[in-house]
C-alpha positions in Angstrom: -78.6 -147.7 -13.4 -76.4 -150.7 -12.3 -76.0 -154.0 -13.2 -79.8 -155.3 -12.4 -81.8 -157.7 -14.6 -85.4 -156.0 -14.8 -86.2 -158.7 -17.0 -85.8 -161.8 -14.5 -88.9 -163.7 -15.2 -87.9 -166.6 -17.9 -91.2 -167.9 -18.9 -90.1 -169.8 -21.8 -87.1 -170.7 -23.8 -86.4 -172.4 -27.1 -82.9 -173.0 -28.4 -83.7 -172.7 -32.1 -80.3 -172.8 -33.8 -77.2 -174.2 -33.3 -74.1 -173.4 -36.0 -70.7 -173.4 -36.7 -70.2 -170.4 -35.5 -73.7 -168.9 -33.6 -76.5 -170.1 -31.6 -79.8 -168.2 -31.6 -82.1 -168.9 -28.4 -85.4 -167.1 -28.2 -87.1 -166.3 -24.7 -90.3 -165.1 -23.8 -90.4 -163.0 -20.5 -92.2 -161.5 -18.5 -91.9 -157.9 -18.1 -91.5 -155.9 -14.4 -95.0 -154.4 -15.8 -96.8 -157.6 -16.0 -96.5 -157.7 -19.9 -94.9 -161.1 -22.0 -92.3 -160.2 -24.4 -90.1 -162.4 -26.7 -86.3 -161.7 -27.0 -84.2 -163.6 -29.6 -80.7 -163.6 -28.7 -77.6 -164.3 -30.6 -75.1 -166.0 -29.3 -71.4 -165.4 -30.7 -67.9 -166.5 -29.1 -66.2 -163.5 -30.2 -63.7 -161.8 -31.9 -60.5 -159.7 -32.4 -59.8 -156.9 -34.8 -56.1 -155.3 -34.8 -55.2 -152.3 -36.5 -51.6 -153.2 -38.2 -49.3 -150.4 -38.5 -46.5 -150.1 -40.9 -43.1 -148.6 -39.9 -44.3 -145.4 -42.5 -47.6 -144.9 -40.4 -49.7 -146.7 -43.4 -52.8 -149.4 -42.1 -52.7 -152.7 -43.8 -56.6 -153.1 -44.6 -57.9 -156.1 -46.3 -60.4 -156.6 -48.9 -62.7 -159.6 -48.4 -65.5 -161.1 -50.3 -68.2 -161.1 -47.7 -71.0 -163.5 -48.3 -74.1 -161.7 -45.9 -73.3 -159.0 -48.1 -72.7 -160.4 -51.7 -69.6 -158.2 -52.4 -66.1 -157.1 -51.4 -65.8 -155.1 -48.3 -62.9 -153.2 -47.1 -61.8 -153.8 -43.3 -59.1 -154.5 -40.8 -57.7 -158.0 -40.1 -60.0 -159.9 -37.8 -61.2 -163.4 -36.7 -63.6 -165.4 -34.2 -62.0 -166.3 -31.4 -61.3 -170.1 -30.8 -61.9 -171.8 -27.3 -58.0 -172.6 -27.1 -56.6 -169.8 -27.9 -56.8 -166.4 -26.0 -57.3 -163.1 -28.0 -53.6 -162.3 -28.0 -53.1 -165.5 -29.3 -56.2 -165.3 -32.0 -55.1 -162.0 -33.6 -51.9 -162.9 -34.2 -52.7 -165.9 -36.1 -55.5 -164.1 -38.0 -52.6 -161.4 -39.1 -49.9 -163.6 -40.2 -53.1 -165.8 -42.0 -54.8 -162.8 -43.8 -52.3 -160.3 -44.3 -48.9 -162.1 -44.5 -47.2 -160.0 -41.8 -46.1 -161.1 -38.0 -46.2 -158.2 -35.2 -43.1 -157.9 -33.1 -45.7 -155.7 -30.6 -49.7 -156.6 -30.7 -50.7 -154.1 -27.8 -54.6 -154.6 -26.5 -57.0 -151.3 -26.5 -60.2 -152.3 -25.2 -63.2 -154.4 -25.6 -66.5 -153.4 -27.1 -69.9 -154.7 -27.8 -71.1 -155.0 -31.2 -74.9 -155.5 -31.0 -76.1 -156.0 -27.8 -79.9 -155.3 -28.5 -79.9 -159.0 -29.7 -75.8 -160.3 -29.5 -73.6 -160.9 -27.3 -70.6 -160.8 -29.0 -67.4 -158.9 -27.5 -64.4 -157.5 -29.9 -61.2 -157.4 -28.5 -59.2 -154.4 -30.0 -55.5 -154.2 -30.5 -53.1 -152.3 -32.4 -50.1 -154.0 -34.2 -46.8 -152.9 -34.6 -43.1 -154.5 -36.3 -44.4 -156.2 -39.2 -42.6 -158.6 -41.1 -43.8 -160.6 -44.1 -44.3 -164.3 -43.5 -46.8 -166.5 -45.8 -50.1 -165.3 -45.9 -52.0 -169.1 -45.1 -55.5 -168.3 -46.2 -58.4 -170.8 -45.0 -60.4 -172.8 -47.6 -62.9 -170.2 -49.2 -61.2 -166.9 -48.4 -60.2 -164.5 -50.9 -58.1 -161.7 -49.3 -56.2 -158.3 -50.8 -54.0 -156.6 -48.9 -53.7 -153.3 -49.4 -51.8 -150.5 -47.1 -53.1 -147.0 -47.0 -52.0 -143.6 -45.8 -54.1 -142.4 -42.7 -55.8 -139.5 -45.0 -56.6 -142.2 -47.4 -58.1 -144.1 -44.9 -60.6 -141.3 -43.2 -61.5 -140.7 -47.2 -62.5 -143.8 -47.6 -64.8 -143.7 -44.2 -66.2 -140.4 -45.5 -67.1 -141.7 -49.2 -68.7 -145.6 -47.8 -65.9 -147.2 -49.5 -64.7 -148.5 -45.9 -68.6 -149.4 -44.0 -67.0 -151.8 -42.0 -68.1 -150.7 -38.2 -65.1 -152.4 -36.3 -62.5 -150.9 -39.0 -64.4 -147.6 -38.7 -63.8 -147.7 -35.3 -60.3 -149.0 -35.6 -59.1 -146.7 -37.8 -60.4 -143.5 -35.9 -59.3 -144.9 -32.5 -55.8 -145.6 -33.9 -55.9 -141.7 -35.4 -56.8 -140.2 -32.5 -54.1 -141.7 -30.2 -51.2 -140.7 -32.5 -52.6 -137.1 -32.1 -52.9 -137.6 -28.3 -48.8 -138.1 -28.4 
């Protein structure tokens, strides 16, 4: 398969919502077959997630009242990218705002998608390295822990659902395999 579009019929399209942070469109098409569908698409500028390492190996996770979810969740530091700023620039702001620390070295990973059946927003992954405290500036409404954990303690917490979070899942395991890898 390449890159094709077998869905290039538009026949309709409604712009139904537009947020603070997404847009929702939904299109009906017409299908290489002859048959209408409808496809409602998300629309999301994006985000960054960083994985910040402490000079003993620990990962500084954070614990953050999600509101989707009515409860506390467990993940790695992360934000939605902001027109002005690139994602280098992004993540390093979201980790000196929600966990307190500056990174001497923020080093990029990759990019992935995180729904793409009906979003298309893009993660950009990085791992952070030579922390140093700073203020943590939290924005109005966020309650944030910080809380560093031991690798082990961190693939036990995968295991048991404590962490659920699928870019910190994914973070986590990426970071663990590449320190075996060296």
């Amino acid at each position: 398969m390449g890159t094709e579009n077998p869905e290039t019929t538009i026949l309709r399209h409604a712009e139904i919502y537009s947020g603070k942070i997404v847009k929702l469109h939904v299109d009906t098409i017409r299908l290489p077959s002859g048959t209408d569908a409808i496809r409602e698409v998300v629309l999301h500028p994006g985000g960054v997630v960083a994985v910040p390492v402490l000079a003993d190996g620990r990962i500084i996770l954070i614990r953050q009242f999600r509101y989707p979810l009515q409860k506390y969740i467990l993940e790695l530091p992360a934000g939605k990218l902001d027109s002005d700023k690139s994602p280098l620039e992004t993540i390093a702001c979201e980790l000196e705002e929600e966990t307190g620390c500056k990174a001497g070295l923020i080093e990029y990973q990759f990019s992935f998608y995180t729904t793409p059946g009906i979003c298309n927003e893009v993660i950009h992954f990085f791992v952070a390295r030579d922390l140093s405290p700073v203020p943590q500036k939290l924005q109005e409404g966020e309650h944030i822990t910080v809380e560093p954990y031991h690798p082990a303690e961190c693939l036990s917490k995968i295991e048991s659902g404590e962490i659920a979070d699928g870019k910190t899942i994914l973070g986590i395991l990426w970071h663990l395999r590449n320190l075996e890898l060296k």
